[in-house]
N, C-alpha and C positions, 0 to 999 in steps of 0.2 A: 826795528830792523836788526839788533846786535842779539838778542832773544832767539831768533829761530837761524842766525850765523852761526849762535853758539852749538844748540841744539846738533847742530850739521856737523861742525866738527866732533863732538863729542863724539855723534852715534858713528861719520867716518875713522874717528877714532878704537872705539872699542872694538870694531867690525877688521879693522886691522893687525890688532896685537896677535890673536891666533894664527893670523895667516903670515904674519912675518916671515917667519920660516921659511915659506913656498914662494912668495914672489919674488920682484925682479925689479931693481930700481934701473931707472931712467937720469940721465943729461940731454939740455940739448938744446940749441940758439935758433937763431932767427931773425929776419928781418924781412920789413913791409913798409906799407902806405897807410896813413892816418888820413881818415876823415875827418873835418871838424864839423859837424851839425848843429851851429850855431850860427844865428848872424851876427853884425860888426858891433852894432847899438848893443845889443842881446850879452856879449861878452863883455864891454868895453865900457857900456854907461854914458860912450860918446855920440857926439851927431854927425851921421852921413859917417858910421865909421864904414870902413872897408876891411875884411880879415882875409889872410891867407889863407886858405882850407882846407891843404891837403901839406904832410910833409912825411922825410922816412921816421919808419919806428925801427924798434929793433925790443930783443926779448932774450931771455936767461931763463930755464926753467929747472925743476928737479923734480923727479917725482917717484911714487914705488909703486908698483901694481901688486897691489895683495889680492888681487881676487882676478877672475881671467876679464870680469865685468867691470871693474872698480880701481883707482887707482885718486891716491892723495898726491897732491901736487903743489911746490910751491914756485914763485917765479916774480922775475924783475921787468917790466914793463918798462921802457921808454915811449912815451907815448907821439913824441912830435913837439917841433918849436914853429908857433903861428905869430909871423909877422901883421901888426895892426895899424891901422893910420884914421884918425878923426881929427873933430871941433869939438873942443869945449870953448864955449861963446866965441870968442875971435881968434882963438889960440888955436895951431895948427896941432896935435899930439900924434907921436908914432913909438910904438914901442912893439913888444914880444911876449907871448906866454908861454910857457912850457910847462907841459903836462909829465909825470911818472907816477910809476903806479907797483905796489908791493902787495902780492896776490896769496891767498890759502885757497887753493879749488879742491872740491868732491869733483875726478872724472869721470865719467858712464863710457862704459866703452861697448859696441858694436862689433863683433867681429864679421866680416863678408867673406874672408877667405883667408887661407895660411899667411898672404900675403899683404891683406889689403882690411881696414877696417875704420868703422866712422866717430866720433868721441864729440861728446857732449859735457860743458865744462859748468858747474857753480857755485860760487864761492863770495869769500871777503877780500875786499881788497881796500888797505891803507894808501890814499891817491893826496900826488901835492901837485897842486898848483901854481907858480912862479910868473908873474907880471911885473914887467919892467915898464915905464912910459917916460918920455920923454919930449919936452915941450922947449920953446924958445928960452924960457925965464926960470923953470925948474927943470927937476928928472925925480923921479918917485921909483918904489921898490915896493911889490908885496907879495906875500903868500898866504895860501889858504889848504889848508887839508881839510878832506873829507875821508870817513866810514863810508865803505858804499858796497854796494852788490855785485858782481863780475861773473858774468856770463858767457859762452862760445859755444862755436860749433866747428869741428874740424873732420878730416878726414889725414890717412896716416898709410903709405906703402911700406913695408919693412922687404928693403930689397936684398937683404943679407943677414945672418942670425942677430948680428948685433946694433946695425944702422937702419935706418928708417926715415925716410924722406914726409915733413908734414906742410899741410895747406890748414889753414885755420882764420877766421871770424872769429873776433873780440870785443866786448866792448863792458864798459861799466858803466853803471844805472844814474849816477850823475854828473860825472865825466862824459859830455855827450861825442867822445869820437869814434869811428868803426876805426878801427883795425883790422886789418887784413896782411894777413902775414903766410912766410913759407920757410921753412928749414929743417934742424937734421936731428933727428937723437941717437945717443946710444946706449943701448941697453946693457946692462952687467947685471 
């Protein structure tokens, strides 16, 4: 998988240097709803667990557009914190995970109009994981990172030369939450 990440950025790399010159770099936040598409046991390892499965996300991005089609992007994902509750054998346990996420995307951009256009997102992204559990007798602490693949789709109004309002689908390939997100950038 890190073989044809790399491949990606390179070739979005070299396809960039000439056109520096000409584009247009981008800022710009956000905030949304995480899904979690996972069940309780599935996450948790416990029995009859129960997970929360939805909470807010929120996002940081930067990006440059070197080509009117293309643009390299990097970005801060908070992905959501999932309150949990199970058994292990007699023991009641409840604790939290919290997911973030540190992205490189290749964008594909769409234009439909002066104003209006749709972008399609793929990339690498550095993802951590943070479980907290908490039982009668103990309290435990872990994390986990993963390499993983970051994918979306969005669409983008630029209601003024330099603001632009976006709607965007998120998600990475073993971080299993949709994110669904909406916010602003602007362009310089």
């Amino acid at each position: 998988m890190k073989k044809p990440l790399c491949i990606l950025a390179v070739l979005a790399a070299s396809a960039a240097v000439p056109a520096f010159a000409q584009g247009a770099g981008y800022i710009g936040a956000g905030i949304g709803r995480g899904n979690l598409n996972i069940n309780g046991t599935e996450l948790t390892g416990l029995s009859n667990a129960q997970v929360g499965d939805s909470d807010t996300t929120w996002q940081i991005r930067g990006g440059w557009r070197f080509h009117p089609y293309f643009a390299l992007e990097a970005g801060y994902y908070e992905l959501g914190k999932y309150d949990f509750r199970g058994n292990a054998g007699a023991l009641t346990v409840t604790g939290d995970a919290k997911a973030e996420s540190y992205t490189l995307s290749l964008v594909g951009i769409l234009p439909i109009s002066d104003q209006f256009e749709g972008y399609g997102r793929i990339g690498y992204a550095h993802s951590k994981f943070k479980f907290s559990a908490n039982a009668a007798i103990a309290s435990a602490f872990s994390a986990d990172t993963q390499e993983e693949a970051t994918y979306g789709v969005g669409a983008r109004w630029h209601f003024s030369r330099n603001w632009s309002l976006f709607a965007e689908w998120m998600k990475n390939d073993k971080i299993k939450i949709d994110n669904y997100m909406g916010g602003i950038d602007f362009r310089f």
